[in-house]
Structures are given as structure tokens and as C-alpha cells.
N, C-alpha and C positions, 0 to 999 in steps of 0.2 A: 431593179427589182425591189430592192429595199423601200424607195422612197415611192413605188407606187402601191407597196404594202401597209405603209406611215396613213399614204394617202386613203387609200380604203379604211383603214382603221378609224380616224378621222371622220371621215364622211358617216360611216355607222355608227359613232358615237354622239354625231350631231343629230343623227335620225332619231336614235334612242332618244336625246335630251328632248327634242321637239314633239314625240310621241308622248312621251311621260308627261311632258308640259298639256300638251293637249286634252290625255286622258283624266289629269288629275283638276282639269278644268272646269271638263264636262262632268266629272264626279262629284265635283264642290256646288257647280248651279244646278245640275239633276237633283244630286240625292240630299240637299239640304232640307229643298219643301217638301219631297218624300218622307225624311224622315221626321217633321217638323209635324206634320198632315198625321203620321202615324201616333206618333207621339200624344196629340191633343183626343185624336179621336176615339184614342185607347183609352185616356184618362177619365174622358168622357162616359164612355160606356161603361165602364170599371164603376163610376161612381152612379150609374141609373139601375144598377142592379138590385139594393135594396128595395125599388120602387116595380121591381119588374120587368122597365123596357129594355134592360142591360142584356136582362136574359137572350133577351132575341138578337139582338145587336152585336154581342160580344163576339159569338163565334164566327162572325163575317168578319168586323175589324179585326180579330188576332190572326184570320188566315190570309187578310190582306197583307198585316205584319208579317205573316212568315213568308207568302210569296214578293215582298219587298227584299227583305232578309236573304231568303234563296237566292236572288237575281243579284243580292250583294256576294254571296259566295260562290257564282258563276261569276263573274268579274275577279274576286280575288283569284280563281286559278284559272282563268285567262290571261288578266293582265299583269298579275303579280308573281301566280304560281305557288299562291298561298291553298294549301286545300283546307277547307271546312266544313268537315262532314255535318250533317244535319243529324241533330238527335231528337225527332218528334218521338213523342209514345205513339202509338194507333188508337185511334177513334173507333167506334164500334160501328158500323157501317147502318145509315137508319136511325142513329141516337135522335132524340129527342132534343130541344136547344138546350133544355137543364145540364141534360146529361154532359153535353157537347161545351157550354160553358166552363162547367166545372172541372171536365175532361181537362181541357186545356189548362186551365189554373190552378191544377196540378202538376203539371209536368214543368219541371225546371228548366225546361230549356224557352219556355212562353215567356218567365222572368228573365233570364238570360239576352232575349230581342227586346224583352222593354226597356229594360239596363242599358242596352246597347244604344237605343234610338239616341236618349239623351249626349251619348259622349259620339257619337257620329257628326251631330249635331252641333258641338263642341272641338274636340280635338280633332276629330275627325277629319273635318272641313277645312280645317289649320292646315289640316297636315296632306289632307287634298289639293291645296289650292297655292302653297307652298312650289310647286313645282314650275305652276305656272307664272307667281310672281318673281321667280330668280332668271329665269328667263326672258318674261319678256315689259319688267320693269327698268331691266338696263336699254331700252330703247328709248325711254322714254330722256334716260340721260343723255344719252346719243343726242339727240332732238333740240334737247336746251342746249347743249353745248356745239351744234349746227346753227344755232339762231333763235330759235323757239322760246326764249327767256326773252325776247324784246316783246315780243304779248303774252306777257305771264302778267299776272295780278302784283302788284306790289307787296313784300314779306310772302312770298311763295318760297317754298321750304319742298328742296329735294330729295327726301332723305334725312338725314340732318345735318345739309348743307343748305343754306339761305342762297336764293339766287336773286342776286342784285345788279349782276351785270357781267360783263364780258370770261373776268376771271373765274370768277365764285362759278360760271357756266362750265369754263372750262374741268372744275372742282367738281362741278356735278356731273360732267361724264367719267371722268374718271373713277370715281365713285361704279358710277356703272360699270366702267370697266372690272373695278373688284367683284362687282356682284355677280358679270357671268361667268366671272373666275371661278368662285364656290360652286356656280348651276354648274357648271363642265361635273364638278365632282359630286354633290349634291343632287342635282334633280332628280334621278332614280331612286337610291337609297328614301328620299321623302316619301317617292311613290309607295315605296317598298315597307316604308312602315307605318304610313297608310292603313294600308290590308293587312299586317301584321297586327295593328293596333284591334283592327273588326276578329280577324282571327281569335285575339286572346282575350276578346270580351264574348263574341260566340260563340267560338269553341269552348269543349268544353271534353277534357278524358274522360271526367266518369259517364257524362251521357253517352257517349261512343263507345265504354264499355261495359253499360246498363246493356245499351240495343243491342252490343256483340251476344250476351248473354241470353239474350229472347233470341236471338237468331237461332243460337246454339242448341238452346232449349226446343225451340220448333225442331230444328232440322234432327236433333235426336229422337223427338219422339215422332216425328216421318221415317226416319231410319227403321226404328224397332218395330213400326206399324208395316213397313215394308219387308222387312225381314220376317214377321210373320206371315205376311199374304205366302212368301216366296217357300217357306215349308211347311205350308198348305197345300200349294200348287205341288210341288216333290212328294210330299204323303199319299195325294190323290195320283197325280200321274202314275208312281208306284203300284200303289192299290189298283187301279185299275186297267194296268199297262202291264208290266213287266210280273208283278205279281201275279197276275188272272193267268197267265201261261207260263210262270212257272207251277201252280195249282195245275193247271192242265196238263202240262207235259210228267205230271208225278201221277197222275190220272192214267194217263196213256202206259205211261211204263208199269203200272200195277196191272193193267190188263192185258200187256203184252207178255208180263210173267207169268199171268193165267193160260195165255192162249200159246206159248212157244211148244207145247207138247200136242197138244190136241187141232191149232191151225196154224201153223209156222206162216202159211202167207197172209194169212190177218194179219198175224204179230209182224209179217215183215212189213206189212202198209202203216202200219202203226208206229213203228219205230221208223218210217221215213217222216210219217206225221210230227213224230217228238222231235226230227232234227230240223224242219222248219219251224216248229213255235221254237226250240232253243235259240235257233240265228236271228226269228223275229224279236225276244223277248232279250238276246246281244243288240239289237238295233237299237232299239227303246232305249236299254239303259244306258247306250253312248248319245243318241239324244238328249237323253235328261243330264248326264254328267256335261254333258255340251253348254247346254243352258245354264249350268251352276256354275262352269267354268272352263271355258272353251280348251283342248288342251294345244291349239295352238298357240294361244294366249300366255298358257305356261310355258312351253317350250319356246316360242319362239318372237315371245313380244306385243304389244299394242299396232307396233307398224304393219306387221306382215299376218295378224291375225284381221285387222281392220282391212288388207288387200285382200284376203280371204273369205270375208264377207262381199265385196266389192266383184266376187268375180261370181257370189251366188244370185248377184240382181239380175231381174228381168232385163234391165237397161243398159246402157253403155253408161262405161264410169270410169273416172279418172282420177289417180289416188297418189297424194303427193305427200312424203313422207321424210321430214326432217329431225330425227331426234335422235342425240348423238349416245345416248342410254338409254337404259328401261329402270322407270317411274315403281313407288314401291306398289306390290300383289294390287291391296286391296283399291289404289287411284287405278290402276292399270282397267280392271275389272271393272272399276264403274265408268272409266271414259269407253269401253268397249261396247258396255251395253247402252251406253247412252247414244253411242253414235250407230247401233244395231236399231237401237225404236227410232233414231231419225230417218233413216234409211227406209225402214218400215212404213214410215209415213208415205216419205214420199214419193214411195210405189204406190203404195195403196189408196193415197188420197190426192198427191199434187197433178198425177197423169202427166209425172216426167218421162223424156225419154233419153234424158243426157242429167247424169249428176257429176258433181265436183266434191273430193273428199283432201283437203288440208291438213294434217299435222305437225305443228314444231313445237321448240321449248325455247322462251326467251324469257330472261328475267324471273327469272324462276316460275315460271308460268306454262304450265301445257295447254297451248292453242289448238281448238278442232272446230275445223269451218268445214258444216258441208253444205252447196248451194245448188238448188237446182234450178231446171228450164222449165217449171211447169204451171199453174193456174194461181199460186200465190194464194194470199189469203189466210195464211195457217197464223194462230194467235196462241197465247200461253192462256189457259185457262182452266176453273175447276172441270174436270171429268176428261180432261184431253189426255192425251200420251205427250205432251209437251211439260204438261205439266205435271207427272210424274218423272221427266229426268230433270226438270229443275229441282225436282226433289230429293232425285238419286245424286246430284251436283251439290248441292247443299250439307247434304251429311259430310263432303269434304271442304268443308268449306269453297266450292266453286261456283259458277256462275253462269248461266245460260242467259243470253241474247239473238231476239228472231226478227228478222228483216225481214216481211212476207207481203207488199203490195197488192194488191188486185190485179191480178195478168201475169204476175209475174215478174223477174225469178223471186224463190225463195233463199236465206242464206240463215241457216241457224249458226251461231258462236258460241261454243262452249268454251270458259275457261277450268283448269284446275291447277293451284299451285302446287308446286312440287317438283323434288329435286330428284337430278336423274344420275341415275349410280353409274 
């Protein structure tokens, strides 16, 4: 059992070394002219801008540069597992190329990828391509020291061992031998600081807690914007729900204190009249207390308030519910409603007739997936109901993701971090 555990171990670490070699190969003859190309064409355009043609030029090359750049920080945390968040500013949608130039060459992170190009460029490529010569430069010793030195060139140098003949071959594979001693321990760590090297030239903490701040900033003033729609909506329902009869019913009882001596069975139709608007204008305001905050929600949780909904759908549904506590009030309440207007939707818009409703919590993260069988198609966008609870998701710092093809199914993902008591 042991030695065919050695053995597996073994074999995965050869895979890793040969993967690493591979990737760090294709990274050195890809992204050199890549970055070589971006570099000159940048420089280029940077400098035709006094004359005008820069103007227009410039913001094609630096979005070329930053989708070069992106597709360098998708490979670092694919291959490497390095994350590097992007920190553009946002552009005004429509800018002018003035605008759009200058846009750019302000934002620190546009210097940041030109800074970059050059040392990718440089150490970068070292530190790429590194991987692949610890690997599979010791073959090459192998080879002289099989025979391969009897048609070598006269004064051919393996390393810095001279091969002149029989021995000195022998000298130069051994040699090799050293070198894939080090790749065994080496090859990955090169990989690894590789992407660590792009990491700590692009990345960058204050850009990433610049953008946190504009996040924050938005999603608080959607917050307050929202919280006002929402006691508008209560002031008005009030006013003209629950209020209107209670007016009424102090109407009726004033006339039924007029009429109990003089027509006792007016007043007694009347006082059956006041005890239907009282249980209507009881209904209303557990409606509306509902809507502000469901009280099975209080009482009894996100799980069993979300099956609760689940059993008011038109549809068949199925509701699967892993969370081993309750999240604090105010996340509780907003993943309830949020997953109340997805529900809403996809009655009223996907012509589901089967949904799926997901809950857990991993990683400090509350997960709500609900997916239906219906027409697909649903997008986030201005004036939708999708994109008012990426809104309602955002004031807690969460996050909304819609999978919605054409035909079908649909699967919205809601996250919200948070820990469960």
C-alpha cells in the first residue's frame, strides 16, 4: 500500500513538473510578442497625441492593453491561483475619444499595465520560460552523453562543461542529471512566481479599495433610494387601504349611535357593516406588515419562510434547504425578498411550470439558486425586477448571477456573505 502510494505521489509530481514546464513555455513564446506589440504601440500612440492622431488611437491600444492584461489575470488564477482583481475606473458610456483618452490616462491602473508590459517583457519571460529549461534542457545532456557529441561542432560548451569527447560527455550528462534534480523541486515554485511577479506589478490594494469605495458609494445611495420608494409604497397603501376604513368604520359607528334609539335594525346592519371593514382593514394591515417583514421570517427563519412562499406558487416547486443557523435580521430579509421577486418573475414571465429553490451556507457565503423550466431569456438590466435585487444584493455587499438562454431553463445565483449564528 505504501509503495503504491510513493508511486502515485511520484507520477503526480512528474505531471505537475511537465505541466508547469509546458505552461510556462507557451507563456514565454505567446505572451512575449504580446507584450512586445503592446508596449511599442502604446508608446507610439502616447506620443501622436500632441499632433491629434493619438487622440483617436489611444483608447483602442490601451483597451487592447487591458484585454491582454485581463487574459494575463485569467491564467494567473487558473494556472497559478494568483487572483488579480482588475481596477479600471468606468468610462462614461458614449465618451467622445478626448474624453475617453484622457479618461484612461488618468486612471492608475492604465500606468500600472504599461509598467507591467516592460518587466513581463523582461523578468517575466526569465521567469516563464525557466520552467521549461530545468526540464527539459537536461535531455539535451542525456543525448551528448548517449553519443550525440560525436556531431557536435568542435569547442561546444554544455553548460559550462566543454564537450570534447567521451568523458567531458559523460560530465555533461551528469550535469543534467543535477539540473533535473533542482526542476523536481523548482519547476513549479518558477511558475509560481511568475504570476506572483504580474500579480505584484498589477495588482494593486489601493485600486481595489478605490473601486470597493464606488461600490459602496453606489450601492448605499440604491439602498436610501430604495428605502424611500419602500415608505412611499407603506404611506400610500396605509392612506388608502387600512386608513380609508378605518375613516369608514368611525363613520358608521357615529351613525349607528344616532340611529340605536330611533332604528335599532339600521344600526344593527350597520354595526355588522363596521365588523366587516374592521377584519378587512385587519387584513390589509397584515398584508402590509407582511410585505415589510414577513413574520414567518421573524419567527421562523429564511428556510421555512422561503418554503412558505414556495407553497403560495401557482407551480410546482421544490425547495431545498441547508443552513445550519439564521443569518443576521437585516441579510435574512433581503435574501427573502430577493428570492420573493425572482419567484415573481418566473411565474409571471418565464411560463414555468416546475421551479427549483436551493439554499446553503459555505464559506461564509449564503447561497440561493433558484432555477426554472421555462422560456429563458431573462437578462439583468435597467427597469427590470432583476435588476432591482442586484440592487437589494449590493447594499449587502452580495451578488447576483443569471444563467437565462433562449428556451431555457433559467438559474438565477444569488450570493450574500454572512455568518450564521
Amino acid at each position: 500500500m505504501s509503495i503504491d502510494t510513493k508511486s502515485d505521489g511520484g507520477r503526480a509530481r512528474a505531471r505537475g513538473m511537465g505541466l508547469a514546464a509546458v505552461r510556462g513555455l507557451a507563456l514565454a513564446l505567446i505572451s512575449l510578442p504580446g507584450a512586445v506589440l503592446c508596449f511599442v504601440l502604446s508608446l507610439v500612440s502616447l506620443a501622436l497625441i500632441p499632433i491629434g492622431v493619438g487622440i483617436v488611437t489611444t483608447p483602442w491600444v490601451l483597451t487592447g492593453v487591458r484585454t491582454f492584461a485581463d487574459w494575463r489575470r485569467v491564467l494567473a488564477a487558473e494556472w497559478g491561483g494568483v487572483r488579480i482583481p482588475p481596477a479600471y475606473r468606468p468610462l462614461p458610456k458614449g465618451a467622445n475619444p478626448w474624453t475617453r483618452t484622457f479618461g484612461m490616462l488618468r486612471d492608475p491602473a492604465t500606468w500600472r499595465d504599461l509598467l507591467w508590459l516592460p518587466v513581463d517583457m523582461t523578468a517575466g519571460f526569465i521567469t516563464a520560460l525557466l520552467p521549461a529549461v530545468l526540464l527539459f534542457y537536461p535531455l539535451e545532456g542525456f543525448a551528448i552523453a548517449a553519443g550525440l557529441w560525436r556531431v557536435l561542432p568542435d569547442g561546444y560548451w554544455y553548460g559550462f562543461v566543454p564537450v570534447t569527447g567521451q568523458a567531458s560527455a559523460f560530465g555533461a550528462g551528469a550535469l543534467g542529471v543535477v539540473i533535473l534534480f533542482f526542476a523536481h523541486f523548482l519547476t513549479t515554485p518558477l511558475l509560481q512566481a511568475h504570476f506572483r511577479l504580474t500579480g505584484a506589478v498589477l495588482g494593486s490594494n489601493q485600486g481595489e479599495l478605490t473601486e470597493r469605495v464606488r461600490v459602496l458609494t453606489e450601492t448605499r445611495r440604491d439602498a436610501v433610494d430604495t428605502s424611500a420608494a419602500e415608505l412611499r409604497r407603506i404611506e400610500r397603501d396605509l392612506h388608502d387601504g387600512a386608513q380609508a376604513r378605518l375613516v369608514a368604520m368611525g363613520m358608521d359607528l357615529g351613525t349607528i349611535e344616532m340611529l340605536l334609539d330611533k332604528d335599532p335594525a339600521k344600526a344593527k346592519q350597520l354595526v355588522a357593516q363596521a365588523r366587516r371593514s374592521s377584519a378587512d382593514a385587519l387584513s390589509e394591515l397584515r398584508d402590509l406588515v407582511r410585505g415589510i417583514h414577513p413574520p414567518v421570517l421573524a419567527e421562523r427563519g429564511l428556510g421555512d419562510a422561503v418554503r412558505a412562499l414556495a407553497l403560495r406558487l401557482p407551480v410546482a416547486s421544490e425547495v431545498n434547504v441547508e443552513l445550519t443557523g439564521r443569518a443576521e435580521a437585516p441579510v435574512e430579509s433581503a435574501a427573502y425578498f430577493a428570492v420573493s421577486e425572482v419567484l415573481t418573475n418566473a411565474v409571471k414571465h418565464a411560463g414555468a411550470d416546475r421551479i427549483w429553490i436551493d439554499l446553503h451556507h459555505t464559506n461564509s457565503m449564503l447561497q440561493i439558486t433558484v432555477t426554472d423550466n421555462g422560456r429563458g431569456g431573462a437578462v439583468i438590466g435597467a427597469g427590470s425586477g432583476l435588476a432591482g435585487i442586484e440592487r437589494r444584493l449590493g447594499t449587502f455587499d452580495g451578488v447576483l448571477a443569471v444563467s437565462s438562454p433562449a428556451g431555457g431553463p433559467t438559474m438565477v445565483t444569488m450570493e450574500l456573505p454572512c455568518a450564521l449564528s
